[in-house]
Backbone and ligand atoms as CSV (ligand in chain L), in Angstrom:
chain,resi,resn,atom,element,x,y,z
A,1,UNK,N,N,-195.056,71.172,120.636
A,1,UNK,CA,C,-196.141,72.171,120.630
A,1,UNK,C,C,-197.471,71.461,120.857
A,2,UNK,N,N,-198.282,71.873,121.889
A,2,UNK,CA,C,-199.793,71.669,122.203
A,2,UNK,C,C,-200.730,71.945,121.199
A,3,UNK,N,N,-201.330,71.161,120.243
A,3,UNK,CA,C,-202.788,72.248,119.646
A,3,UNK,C,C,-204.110,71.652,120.065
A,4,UNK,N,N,-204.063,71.189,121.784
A,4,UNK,CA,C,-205.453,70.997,122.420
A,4,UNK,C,C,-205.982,72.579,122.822
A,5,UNK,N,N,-207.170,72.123,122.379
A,5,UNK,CA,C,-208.066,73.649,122.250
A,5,UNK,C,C,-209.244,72.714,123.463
A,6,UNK,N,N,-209.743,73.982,124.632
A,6,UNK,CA,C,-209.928,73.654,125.473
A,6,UNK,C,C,-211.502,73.761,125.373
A,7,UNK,N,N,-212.217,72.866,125.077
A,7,UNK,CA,C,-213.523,73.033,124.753
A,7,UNK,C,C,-214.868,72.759,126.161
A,8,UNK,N,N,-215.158,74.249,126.277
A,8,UNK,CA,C,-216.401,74.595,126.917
A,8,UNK,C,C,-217.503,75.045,126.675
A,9,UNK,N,N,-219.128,74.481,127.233
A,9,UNK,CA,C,-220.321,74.815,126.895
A,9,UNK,C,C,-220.742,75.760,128.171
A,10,UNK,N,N,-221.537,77.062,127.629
A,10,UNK,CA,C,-222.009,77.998,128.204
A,10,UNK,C,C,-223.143,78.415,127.903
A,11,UNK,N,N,-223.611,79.260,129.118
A,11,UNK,CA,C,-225.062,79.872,129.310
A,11,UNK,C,C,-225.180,81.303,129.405
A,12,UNK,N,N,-225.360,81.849,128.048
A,12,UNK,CA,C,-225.986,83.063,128.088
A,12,UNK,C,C,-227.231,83.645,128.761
A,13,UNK,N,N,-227.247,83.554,130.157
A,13,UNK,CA,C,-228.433,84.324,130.811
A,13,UNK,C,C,-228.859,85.658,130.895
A,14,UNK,N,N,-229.856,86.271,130.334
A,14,UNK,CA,C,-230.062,87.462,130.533
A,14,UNK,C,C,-231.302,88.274,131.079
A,15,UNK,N,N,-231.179,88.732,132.369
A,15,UNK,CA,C,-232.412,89.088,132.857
A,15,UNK,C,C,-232.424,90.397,132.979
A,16,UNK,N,N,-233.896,91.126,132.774
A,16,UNK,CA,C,-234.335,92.606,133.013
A,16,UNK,C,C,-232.781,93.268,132.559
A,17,UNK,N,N,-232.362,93.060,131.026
A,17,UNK,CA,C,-231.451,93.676,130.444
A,17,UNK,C,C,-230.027,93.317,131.676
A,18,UNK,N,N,-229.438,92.599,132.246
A,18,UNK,CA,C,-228.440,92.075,132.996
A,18,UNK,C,C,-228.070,90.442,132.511
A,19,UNK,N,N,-226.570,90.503,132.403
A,19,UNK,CA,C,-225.815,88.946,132.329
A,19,UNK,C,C,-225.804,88.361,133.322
A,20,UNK,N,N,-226.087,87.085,133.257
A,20,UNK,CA,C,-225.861,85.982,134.669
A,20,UNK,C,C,-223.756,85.792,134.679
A,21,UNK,N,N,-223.378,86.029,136.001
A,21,UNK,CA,C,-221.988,85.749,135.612
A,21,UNK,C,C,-221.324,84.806,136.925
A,22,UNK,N,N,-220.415,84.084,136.976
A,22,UNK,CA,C,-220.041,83.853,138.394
A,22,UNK,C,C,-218.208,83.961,138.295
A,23,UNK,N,N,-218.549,83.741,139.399
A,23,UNK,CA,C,-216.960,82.887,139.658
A,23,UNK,C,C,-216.939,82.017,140.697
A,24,UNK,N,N,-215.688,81.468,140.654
A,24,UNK,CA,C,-215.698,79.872,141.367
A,24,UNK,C,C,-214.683,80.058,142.403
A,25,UNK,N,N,-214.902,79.241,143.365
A,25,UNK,CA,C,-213.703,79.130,144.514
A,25,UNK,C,C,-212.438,78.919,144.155
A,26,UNK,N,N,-212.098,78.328,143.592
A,26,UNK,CA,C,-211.019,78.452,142.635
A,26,UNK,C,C,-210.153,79.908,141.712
A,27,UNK,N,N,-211.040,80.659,141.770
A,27,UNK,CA,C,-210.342,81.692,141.212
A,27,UNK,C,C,-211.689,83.158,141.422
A,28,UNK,N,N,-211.981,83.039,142.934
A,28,UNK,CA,C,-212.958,83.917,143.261
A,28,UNK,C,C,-213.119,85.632,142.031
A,29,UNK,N,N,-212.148,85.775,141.724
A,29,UNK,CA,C,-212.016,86.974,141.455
A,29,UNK,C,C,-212.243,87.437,139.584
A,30,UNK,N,N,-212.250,85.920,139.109
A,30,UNK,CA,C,-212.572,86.113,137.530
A,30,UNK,C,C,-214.189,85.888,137.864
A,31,UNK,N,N,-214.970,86.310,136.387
A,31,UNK,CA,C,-216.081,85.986,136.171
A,31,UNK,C,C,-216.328,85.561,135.388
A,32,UNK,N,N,-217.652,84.818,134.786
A,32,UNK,CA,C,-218.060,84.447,133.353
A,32,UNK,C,C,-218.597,83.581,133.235
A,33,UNK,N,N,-219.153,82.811,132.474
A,33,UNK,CA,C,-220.896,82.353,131.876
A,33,UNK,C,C,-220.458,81.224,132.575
A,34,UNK,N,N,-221.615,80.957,133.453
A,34,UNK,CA,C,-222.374,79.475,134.129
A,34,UNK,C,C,-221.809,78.386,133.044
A,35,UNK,N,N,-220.883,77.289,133.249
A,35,UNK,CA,C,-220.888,75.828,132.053
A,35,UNK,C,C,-219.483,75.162,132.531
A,36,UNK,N,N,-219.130,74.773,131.372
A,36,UNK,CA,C,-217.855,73.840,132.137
A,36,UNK,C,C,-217.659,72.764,130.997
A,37,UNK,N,N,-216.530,72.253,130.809
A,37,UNK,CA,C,-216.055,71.288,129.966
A,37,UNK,C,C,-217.124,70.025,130.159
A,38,UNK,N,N,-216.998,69.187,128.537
A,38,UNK,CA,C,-217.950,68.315,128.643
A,38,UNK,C,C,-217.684,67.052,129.375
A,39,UNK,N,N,-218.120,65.989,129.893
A,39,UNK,CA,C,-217.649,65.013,130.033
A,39,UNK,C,C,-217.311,63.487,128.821
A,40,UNK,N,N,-216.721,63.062,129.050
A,40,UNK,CA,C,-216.213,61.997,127.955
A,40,UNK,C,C,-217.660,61.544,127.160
A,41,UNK,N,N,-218.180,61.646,125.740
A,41,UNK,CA,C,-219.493,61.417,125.503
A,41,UNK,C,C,-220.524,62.533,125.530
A,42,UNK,N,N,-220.300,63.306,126.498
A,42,UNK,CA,C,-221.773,63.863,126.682
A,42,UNK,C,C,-221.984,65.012,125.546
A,43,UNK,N,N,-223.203,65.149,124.898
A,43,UNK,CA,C,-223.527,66.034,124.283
A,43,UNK,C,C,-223.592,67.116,124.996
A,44,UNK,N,N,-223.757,68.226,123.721
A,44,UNK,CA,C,-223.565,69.748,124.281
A,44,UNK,C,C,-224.337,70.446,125.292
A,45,UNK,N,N,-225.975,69.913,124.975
A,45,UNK,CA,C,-227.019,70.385,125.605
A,45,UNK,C,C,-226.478,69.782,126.906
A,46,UNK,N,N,-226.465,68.368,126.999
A,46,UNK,CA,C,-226.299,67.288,128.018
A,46,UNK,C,C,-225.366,68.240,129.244
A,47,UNK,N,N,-224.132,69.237,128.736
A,47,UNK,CA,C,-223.309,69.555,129.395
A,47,UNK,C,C,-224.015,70.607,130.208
A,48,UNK,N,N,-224.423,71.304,129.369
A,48,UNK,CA,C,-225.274,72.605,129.529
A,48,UNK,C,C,-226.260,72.562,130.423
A,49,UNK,N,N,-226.683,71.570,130.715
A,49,UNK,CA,C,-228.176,71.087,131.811
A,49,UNK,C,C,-227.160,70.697,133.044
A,50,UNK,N,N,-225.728,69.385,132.672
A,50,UNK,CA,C,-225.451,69.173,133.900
A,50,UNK,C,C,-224.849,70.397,135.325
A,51,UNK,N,N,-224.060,71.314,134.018
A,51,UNK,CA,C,-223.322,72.489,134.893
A,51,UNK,C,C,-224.109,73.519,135.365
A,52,UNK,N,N,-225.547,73.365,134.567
A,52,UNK,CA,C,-226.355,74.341,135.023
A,52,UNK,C,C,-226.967,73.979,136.275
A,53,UNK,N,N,-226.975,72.978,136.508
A,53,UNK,CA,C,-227.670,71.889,137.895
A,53,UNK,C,C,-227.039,72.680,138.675
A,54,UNK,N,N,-225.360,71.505,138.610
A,54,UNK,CA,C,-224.423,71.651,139.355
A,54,UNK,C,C,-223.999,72.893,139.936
A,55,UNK,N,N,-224.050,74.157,139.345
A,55,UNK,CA,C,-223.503,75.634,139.653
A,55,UNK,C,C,-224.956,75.903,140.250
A,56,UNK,N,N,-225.714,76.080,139.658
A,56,UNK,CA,C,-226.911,76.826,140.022
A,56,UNK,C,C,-227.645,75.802,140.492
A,57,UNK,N,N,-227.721,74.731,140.536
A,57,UNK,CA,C,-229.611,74.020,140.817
A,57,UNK,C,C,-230.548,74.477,140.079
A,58,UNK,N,N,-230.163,74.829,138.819
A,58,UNK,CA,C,-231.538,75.042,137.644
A,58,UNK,C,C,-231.282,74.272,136.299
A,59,UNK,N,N,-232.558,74.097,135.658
A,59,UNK,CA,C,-232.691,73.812,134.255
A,59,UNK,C,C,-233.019,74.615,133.418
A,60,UNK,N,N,-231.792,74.402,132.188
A,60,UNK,CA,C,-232.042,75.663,131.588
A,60,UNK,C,C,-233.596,75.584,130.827
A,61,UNK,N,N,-233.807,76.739,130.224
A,61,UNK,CA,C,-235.037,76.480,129.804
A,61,UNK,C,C,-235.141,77.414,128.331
A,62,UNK,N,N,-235.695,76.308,127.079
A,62,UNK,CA,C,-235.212,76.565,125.816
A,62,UNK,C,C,-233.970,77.245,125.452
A,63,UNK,N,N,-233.212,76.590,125.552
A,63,UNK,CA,C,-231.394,76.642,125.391
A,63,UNK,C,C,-231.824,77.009,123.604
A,64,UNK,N,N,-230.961,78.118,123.160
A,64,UNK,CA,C,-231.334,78.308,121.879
A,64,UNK,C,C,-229.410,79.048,121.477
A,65,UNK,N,N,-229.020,78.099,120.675
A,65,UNK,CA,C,-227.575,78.114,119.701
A,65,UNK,C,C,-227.215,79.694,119.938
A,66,UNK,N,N,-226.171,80.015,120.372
A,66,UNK,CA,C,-226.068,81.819,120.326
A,66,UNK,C,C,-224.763,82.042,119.277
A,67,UNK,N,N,-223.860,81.371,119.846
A,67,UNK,CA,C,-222.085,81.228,118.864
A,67,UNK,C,C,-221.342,80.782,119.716
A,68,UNK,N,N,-220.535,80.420,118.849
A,68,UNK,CA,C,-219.110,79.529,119.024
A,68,UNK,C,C,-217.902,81.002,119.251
A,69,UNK,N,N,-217.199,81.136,120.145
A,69,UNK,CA,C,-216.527,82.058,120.641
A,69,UNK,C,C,-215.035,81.243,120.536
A,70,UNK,N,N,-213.686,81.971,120.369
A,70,UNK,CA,C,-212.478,81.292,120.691
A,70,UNK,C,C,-211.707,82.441,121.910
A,71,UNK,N,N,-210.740,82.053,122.479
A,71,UNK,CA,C,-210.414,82.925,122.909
A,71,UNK,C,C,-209.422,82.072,123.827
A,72,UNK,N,N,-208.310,83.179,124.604
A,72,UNK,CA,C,-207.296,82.361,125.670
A,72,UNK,C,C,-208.690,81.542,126.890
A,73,UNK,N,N,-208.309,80.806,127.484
A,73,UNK,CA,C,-209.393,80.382,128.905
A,73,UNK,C,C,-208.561,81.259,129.564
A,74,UNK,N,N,-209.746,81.777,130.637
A,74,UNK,CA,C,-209.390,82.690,131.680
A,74,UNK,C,C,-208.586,81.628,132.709
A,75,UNK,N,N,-208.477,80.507,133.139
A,75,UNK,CA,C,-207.986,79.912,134.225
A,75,UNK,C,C,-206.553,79.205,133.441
A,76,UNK,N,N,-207.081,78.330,132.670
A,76,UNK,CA,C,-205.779,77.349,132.201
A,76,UNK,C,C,-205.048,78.625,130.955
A,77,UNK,N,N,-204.167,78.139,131.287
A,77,UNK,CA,C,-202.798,78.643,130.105
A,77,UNK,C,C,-203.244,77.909,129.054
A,78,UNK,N,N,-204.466,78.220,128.159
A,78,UNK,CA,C,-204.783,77.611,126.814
A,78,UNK,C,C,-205.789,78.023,126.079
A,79,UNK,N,N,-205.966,77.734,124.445
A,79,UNK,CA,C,-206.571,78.234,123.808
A,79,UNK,C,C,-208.020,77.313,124.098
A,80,UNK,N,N,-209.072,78.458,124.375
A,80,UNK,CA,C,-210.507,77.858,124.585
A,80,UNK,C,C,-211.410,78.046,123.250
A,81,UNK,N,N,-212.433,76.991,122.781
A,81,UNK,CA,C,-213.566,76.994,122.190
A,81,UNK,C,C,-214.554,77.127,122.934
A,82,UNK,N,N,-215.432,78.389,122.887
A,82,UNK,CA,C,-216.961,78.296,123.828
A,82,UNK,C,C,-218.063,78.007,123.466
A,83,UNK,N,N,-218.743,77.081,123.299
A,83,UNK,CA,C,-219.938,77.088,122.913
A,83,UNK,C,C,-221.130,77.772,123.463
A,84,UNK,N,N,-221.832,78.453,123.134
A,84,UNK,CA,C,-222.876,79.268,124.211
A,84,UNK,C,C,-224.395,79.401,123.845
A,85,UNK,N,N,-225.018,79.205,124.453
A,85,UNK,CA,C,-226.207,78.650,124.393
A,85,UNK,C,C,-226.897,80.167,125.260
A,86,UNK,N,N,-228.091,80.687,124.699
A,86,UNK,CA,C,-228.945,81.853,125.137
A,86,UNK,C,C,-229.683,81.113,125.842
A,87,UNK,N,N,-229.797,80.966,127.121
A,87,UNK,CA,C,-230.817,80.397,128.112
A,87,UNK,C,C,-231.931,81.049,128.952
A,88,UNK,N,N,-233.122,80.701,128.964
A,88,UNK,CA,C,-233.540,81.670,129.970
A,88,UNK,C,C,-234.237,80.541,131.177
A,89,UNK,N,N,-234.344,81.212,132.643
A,89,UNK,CA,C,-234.320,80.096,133.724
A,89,UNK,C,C,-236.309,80.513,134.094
A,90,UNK,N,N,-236.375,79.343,134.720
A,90,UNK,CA,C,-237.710,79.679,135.056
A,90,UNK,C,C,-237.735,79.472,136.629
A,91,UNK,N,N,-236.461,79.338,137.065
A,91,UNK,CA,C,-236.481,79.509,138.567
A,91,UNK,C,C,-234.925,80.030,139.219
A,92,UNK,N,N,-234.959,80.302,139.890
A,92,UNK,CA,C,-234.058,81.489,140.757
A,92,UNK,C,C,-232.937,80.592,141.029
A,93,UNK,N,N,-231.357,81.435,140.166
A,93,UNK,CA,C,-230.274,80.457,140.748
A,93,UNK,C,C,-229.934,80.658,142.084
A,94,UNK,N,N,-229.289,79.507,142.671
A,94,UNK,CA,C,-228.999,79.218,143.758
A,94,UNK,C,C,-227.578,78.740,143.702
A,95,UNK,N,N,-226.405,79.704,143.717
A,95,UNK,CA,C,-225.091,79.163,143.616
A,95,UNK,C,C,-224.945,78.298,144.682
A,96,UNK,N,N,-224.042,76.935,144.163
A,96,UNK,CA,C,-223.252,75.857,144.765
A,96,UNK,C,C,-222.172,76.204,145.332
A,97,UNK,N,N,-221.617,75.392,145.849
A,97,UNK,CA,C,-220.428,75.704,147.345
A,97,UNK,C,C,-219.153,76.341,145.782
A,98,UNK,N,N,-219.030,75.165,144.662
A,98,UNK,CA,C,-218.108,75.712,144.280
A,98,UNK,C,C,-217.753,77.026,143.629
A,99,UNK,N,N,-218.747,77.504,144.220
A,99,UNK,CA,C,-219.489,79.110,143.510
A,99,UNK,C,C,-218.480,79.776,144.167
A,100,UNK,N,N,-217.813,81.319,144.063
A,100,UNK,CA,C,-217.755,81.923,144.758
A,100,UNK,C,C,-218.529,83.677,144.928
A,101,UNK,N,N,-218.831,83.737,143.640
A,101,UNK,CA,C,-219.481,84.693,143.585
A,101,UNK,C,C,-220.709,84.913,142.646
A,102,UNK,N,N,-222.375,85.647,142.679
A,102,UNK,CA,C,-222.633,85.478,141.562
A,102,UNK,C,C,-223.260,86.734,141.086
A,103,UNK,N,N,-223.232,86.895,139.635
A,103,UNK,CA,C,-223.592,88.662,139.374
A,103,UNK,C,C,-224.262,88.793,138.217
A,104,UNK,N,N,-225.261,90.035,138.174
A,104,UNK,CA,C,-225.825,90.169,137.027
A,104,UNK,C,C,-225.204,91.602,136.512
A,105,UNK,N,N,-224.701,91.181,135.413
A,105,UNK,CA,C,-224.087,92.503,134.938
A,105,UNK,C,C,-224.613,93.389,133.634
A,106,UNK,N,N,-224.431,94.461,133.428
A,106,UNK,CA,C,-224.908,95.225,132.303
A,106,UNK,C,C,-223.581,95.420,131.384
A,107,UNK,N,N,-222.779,95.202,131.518
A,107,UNK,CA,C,-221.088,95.393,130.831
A,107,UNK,C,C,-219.588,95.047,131.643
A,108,UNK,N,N,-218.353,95.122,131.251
A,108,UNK,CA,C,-217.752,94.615,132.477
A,108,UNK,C,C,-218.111,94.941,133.355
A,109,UNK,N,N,-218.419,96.259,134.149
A,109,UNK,CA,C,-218.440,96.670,135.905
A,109,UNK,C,C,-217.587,96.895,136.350
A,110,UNK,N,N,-216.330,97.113,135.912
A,110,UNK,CA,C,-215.654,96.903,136.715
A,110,UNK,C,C,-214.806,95.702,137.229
A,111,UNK,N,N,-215.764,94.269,136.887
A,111,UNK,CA,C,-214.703,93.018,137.375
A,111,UNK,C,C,-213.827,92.758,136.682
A,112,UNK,N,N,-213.058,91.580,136.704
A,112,UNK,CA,C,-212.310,91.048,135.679
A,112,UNK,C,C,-213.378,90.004,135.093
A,113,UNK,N,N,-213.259,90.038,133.983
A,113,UNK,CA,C,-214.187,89.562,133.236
A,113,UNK,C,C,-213.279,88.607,131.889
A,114,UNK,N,N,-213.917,87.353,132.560
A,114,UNK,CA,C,-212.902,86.729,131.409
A,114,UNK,C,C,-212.657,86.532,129.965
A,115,UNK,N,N,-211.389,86.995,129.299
A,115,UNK,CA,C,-211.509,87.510,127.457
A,115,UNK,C,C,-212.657,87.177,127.046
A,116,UNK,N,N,-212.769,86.005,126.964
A,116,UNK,CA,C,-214.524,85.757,125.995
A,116,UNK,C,C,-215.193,85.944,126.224
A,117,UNK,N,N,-215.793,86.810,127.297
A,117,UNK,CA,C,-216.795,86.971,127.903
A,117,UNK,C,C,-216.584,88.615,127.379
A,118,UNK,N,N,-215.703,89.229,127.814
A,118,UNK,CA,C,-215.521,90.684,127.517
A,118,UNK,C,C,-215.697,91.150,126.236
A,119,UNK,N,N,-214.772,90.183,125.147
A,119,UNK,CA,C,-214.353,90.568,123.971
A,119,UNK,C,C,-215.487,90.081,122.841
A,120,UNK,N,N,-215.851,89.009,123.262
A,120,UNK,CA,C,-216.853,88.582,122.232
A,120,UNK,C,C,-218.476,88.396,122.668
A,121,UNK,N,N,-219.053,87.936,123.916
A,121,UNK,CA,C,-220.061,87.840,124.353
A,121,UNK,C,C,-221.149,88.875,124.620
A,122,UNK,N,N,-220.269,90.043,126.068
A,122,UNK,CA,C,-221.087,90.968,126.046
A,122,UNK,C,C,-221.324,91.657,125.070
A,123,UNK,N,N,-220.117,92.147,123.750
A,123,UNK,CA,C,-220.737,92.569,122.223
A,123,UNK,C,C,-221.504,92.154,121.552
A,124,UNK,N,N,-221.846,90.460,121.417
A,124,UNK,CA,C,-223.271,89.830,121.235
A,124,UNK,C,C,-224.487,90.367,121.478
A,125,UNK,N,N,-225.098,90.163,122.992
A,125,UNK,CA,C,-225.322,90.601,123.616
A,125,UNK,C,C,-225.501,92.031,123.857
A,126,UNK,N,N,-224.787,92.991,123.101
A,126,UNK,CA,C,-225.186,94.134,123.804
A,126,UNK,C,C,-226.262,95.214,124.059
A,127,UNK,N,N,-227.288,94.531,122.307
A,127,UNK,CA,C,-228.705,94.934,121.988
A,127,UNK,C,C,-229.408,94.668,123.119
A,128,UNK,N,N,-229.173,93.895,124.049
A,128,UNK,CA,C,-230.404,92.932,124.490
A,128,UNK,C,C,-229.845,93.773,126.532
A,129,UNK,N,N,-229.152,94.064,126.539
A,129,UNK,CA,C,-228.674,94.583,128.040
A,129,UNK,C,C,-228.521,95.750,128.130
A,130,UNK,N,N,-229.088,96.331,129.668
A,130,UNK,CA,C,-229.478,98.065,129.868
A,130,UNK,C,C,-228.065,98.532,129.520
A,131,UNK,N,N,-228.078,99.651,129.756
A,131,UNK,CA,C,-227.112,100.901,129.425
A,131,UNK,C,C,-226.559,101.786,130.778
L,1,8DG,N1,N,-217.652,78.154,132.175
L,1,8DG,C1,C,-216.909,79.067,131.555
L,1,8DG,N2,N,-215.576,78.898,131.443
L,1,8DG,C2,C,-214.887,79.873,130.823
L,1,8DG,C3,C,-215.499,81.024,130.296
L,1,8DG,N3,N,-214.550,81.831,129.757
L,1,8DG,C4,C,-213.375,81.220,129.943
L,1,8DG,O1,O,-212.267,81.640,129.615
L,1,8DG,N4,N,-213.592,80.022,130.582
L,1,8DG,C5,C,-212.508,79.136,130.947
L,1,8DG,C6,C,-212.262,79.126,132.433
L,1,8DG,C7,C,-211.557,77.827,132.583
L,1,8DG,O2,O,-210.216,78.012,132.133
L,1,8DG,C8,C,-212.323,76.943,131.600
L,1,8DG,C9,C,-213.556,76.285,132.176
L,1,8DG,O3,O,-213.223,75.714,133.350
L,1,8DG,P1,P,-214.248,75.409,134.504
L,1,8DG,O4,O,-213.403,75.135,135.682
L,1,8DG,O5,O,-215.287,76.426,134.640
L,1,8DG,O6,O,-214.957,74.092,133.918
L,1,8DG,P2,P,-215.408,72.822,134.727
L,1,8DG,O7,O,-216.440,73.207,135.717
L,1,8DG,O8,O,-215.810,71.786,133.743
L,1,8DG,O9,O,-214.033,72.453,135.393
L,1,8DG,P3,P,-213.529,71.335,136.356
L,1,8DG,O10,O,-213.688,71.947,137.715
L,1,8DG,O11,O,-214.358,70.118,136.075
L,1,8DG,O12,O,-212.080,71.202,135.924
L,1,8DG,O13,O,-212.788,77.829,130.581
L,1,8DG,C10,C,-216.888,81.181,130.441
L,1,8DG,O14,O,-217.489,82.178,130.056
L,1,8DG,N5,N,-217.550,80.184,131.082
């Protein structure tokens, strides 16, 4: 039996009451918060600035603690830890090649929206996004 728990840092973006969401070439068709596993060493923030580069070409700006989320990962067959960080950007993302899609949402929409994002995030969140 496996008990690696798959630990990822994320970015709660929220503009004019809308979630920042993407998906990746890799699995065009899920969505969910800008971040990505840490690298060997790197602190949380550290992760949070690099994936925010890397996906978007931005820095986040006052990254402020939101919650720790568990849930299946939408891609790997495994149990995920999310860390998520409330970010707000002071310049316009610009998805990267490994982007495949990117969206601001008010609730699912309609996409597939990955468990932690559905089940625990946008309910966070839901004071703060239109109707
Ligand atoms: N970034 C992110 N990943 C999430 C969220 N919800 C969720 O289940 N996941 C899952 C999807 C993947 O199974 C895993 C993160 O993988 P990833 O592929 O985005 O991370 P990464 O950029 O570091 O990956 P890699 O290409 O270096 O392997 O966590 C979320 O809201 N944001």
């Amino acid at each position: 039996m496996t008990t690696d728990v798959l630990i990822v840092i994320a970015a709660a973006v929220v503009q004019d009451g809308r979630l920042l969401v993407v998906s990746k070439q890799a699995a065009p068709d899920v969505f969910y918060l800008p971040g990505g596993k840490p690298e060997p060493g790197e602190a949380p923030l550290e992760t949070l600035a690099r994936e925010m580069h890397e996906e978007l070409g931005v820095t986040p700006y006052k990254p402020k603690f939101l919650a720790t989320v568990e849930n299946q990962a939408a891609l790997e067959n495994q149990w995920m830890q999310m860390t998520v960080y409330a970010v707000e950007l002071q310049q316009v993302p610009q998805p990267a090649a490994e982007l495949a899609d990117l969206r601001w949402i008010t609730s699912e929409d309609g996409l597939n929206v990955a468990p932690a994002v559905r089940e625990q995030v946008l309910p966070l969140l839901r004071d703060g996004l239109a109707s």
